[in-house]
C-alpha positions as CSV (number, residue, x, y, z in Angstrom):
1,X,0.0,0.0,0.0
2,X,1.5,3.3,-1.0
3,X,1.1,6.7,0.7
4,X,-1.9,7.9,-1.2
5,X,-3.8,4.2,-0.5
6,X,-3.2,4.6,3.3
7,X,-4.7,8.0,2.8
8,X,-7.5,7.2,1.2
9,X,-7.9,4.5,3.7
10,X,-8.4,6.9,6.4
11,X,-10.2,9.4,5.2
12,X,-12.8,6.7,4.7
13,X,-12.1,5.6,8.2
14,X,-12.9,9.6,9.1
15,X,-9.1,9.9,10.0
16,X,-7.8,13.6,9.0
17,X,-4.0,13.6,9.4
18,X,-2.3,16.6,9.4
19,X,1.4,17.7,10.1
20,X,2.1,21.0,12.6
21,X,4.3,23.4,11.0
22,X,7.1,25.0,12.4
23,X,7.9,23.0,15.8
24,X,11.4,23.3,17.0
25,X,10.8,21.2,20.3
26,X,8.8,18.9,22.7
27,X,8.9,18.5,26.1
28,X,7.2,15.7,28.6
29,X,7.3,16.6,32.1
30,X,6.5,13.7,34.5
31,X,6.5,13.6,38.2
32,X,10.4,12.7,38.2
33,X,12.1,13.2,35.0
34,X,11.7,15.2,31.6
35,X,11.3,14.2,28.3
36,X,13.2,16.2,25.6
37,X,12.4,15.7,21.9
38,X,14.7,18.2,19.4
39,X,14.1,17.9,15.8
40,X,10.6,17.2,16.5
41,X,7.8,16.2,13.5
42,X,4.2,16.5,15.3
43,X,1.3,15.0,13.0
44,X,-2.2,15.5,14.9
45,X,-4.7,13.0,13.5
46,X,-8.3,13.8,14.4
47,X,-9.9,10.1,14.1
48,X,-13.9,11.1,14.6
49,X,-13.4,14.0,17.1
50,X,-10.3,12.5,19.1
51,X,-7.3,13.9,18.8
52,X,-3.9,12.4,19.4
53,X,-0.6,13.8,18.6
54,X,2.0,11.9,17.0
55,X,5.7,13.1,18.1
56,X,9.2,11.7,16.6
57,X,12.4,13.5,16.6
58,X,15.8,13.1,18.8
59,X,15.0,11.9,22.3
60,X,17.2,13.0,25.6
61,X,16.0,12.0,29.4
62,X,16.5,14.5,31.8
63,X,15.9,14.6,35.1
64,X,13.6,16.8,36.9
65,X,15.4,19.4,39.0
66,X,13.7,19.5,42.6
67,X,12.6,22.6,43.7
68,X,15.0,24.4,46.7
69,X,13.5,27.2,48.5
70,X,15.0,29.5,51.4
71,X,15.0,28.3,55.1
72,X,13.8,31.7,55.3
73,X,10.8,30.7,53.3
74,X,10.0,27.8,54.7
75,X,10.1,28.6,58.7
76,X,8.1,31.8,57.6
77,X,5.3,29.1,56.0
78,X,5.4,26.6,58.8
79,X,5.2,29.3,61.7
80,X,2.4,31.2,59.9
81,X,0.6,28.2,59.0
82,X,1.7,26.5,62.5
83,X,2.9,22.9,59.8
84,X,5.7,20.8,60.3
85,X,8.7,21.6,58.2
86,X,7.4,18.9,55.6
87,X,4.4,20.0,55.3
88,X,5.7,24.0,54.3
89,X,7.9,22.5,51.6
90,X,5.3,20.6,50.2
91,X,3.0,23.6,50.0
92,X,5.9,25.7,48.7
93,X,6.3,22.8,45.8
94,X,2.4,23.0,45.3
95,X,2.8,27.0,45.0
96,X,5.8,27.4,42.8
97,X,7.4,28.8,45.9
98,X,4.8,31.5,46.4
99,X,5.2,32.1,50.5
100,X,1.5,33.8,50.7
101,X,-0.5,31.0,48.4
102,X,1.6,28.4,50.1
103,X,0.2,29.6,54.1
104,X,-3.1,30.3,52.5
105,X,-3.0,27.1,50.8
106,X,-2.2,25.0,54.5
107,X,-4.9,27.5,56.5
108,X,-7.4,27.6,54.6
């Protein structure tokens, strides 16, 4: 089956196929590491109202860099918020290390 038979074939299945111009890179962020795909090709095919994106291109892993805040930071979040020490790091995570939406995150 050549290119324009497989294309056929989906547009009968209701499968539109289309390449996105002009993307330099993609990146996955999981809970613990980073995906990095240079020299990326993204095709989005729409198959009856779903859409799913098809990525290729160079891949490197990289590992997610754990957030570091101030001791300053956190004893100022788990004295306002009266939290363990654990507790005001996690909320400082959750906040991108926003002090006031990390206390009104634990006290409210």
């Amino acid at each position: 089956m050549d290119s324009r038979q497989a294309r056929r074939a989906m547009e009968r299945l209701g499968i539109d196929m289309k390449e996105i111009p002009g993307v330099k890179e993609v990146i996955i962020k999981t809970a613990d590491r980073e995906l990095h795909i240079t020299n990326a090709s993204v095709s989005e095919v729409n198959a009856q109202g779903n859409k799913v994106y098809q990525v290729a291109g160079d891949v490197e892993e990289v590992q997610a860099e754990k957030k570091s805040f101030s001791d300053e930071d956190v004893m100022l979040v788990q004295q306002q918020a009266n939290v363990s020490k654990e507790r005001a790091t996690a909320a400082l995570e959750e906040s991108d290390g926003e002090v006031a939406r990390a206390i009104l995150k634990l006290t409210s």
